[in-house]
C-alpha positions as CSV (number, residue, x, y, z in Angstrom):
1,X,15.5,4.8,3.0
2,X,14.2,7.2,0.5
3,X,15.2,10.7,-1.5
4,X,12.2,12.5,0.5
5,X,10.4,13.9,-2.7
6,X,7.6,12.1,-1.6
7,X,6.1,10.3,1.7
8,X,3.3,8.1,2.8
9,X,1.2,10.0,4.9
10,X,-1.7,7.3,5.9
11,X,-2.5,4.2,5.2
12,X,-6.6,2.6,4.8
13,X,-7.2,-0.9,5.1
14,X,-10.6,-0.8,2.9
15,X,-13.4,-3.3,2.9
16,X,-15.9,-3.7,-0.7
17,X,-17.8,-0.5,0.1
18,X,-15.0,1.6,0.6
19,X,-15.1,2.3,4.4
20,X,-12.8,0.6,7.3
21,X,-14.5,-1.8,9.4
22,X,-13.8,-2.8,13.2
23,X,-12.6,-5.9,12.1
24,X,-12.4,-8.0,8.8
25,X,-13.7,-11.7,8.7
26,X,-12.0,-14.5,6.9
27,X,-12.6,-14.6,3.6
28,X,-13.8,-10.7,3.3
29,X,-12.7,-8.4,0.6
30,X,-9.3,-6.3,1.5
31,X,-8.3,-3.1,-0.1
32,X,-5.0,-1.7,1.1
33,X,-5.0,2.5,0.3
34,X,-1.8,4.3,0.4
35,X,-2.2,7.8,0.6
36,X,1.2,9.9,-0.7
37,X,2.6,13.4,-0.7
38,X,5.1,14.2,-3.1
39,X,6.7,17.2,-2.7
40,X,7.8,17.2,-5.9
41,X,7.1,15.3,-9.4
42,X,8.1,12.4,-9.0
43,X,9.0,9.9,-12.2
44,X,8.4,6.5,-12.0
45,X,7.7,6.3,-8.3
46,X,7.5,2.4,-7.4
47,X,5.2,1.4,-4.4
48,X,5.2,-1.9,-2.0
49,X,4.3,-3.3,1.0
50,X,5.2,-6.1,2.7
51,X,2.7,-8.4,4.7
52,X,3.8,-10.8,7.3
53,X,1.6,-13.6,9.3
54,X,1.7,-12.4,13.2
55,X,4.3,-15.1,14.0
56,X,6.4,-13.3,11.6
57,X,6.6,-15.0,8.7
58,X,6.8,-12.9,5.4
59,X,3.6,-13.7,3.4
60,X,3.7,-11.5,0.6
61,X,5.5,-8.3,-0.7
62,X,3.3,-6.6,-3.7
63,X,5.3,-3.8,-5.5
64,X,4.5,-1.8,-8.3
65,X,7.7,-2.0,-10.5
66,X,7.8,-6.1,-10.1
67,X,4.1,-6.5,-10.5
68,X,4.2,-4.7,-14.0
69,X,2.1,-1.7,-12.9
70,X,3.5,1.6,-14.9
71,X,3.1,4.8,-12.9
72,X,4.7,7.8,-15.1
73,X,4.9,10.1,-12.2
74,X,2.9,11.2,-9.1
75,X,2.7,15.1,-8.0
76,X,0.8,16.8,-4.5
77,X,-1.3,14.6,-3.0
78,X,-2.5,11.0,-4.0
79,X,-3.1,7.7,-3.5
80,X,-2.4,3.7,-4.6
81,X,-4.5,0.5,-3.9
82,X,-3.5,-3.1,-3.5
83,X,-6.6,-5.2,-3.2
84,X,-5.7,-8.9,-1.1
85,X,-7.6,-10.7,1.5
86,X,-7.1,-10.4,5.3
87,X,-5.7,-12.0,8.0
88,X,-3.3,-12.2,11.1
89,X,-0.7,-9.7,9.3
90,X,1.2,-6.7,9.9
91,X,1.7,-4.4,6.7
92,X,4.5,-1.9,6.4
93,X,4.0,0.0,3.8
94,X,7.0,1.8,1.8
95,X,7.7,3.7,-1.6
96,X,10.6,4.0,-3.4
């Protein structure tokens, strides 16, 4: 759950030149762009996602806070990259 000061409002999967394909191959370059809208200033806003094979199992979960990444505050609109490689995988995408 979250306090609502700010939301995801789309989210890009990316390839190298900045455009989404119709499909990523193995091995391609994957940039994950979370677009935001805080309603508010928001300090120290932490970002994640979590990425999980399509049988299910958890792969990865990237966040902000844990990674070390320092965001003093986000205000209006906005937006966060995580950079990975593709594959079979579902992404939710939150922010805390």
């Amino acid at each position: 759950m979250g306090t609502y000061q700010a939301e995801l409002v789309h989210v890009e999967l990316l390839n190298r030149e900045e455009i989404t394909p119709q499909h990523f191959a193995p091995g391609d370059m994957l940039r994950i762009r979370m677009h935001y809208w805080a309603h508010e200033r928001v300090p120290t806003p932490a970002f994640g996602l979590a990425i999980y094979r399509s049988d299910g199992t958890h792969v990865n979960g990237p966040n902000s806070v844990m990674d070390g990444y320092s965001i003093p505050f986000i205000e209006g609109k906005g937006h966060v990259d995580y950079g990975g490689r593709p594959s079979s995988r579902s992404m939710p995408a939150a922010m805390n």
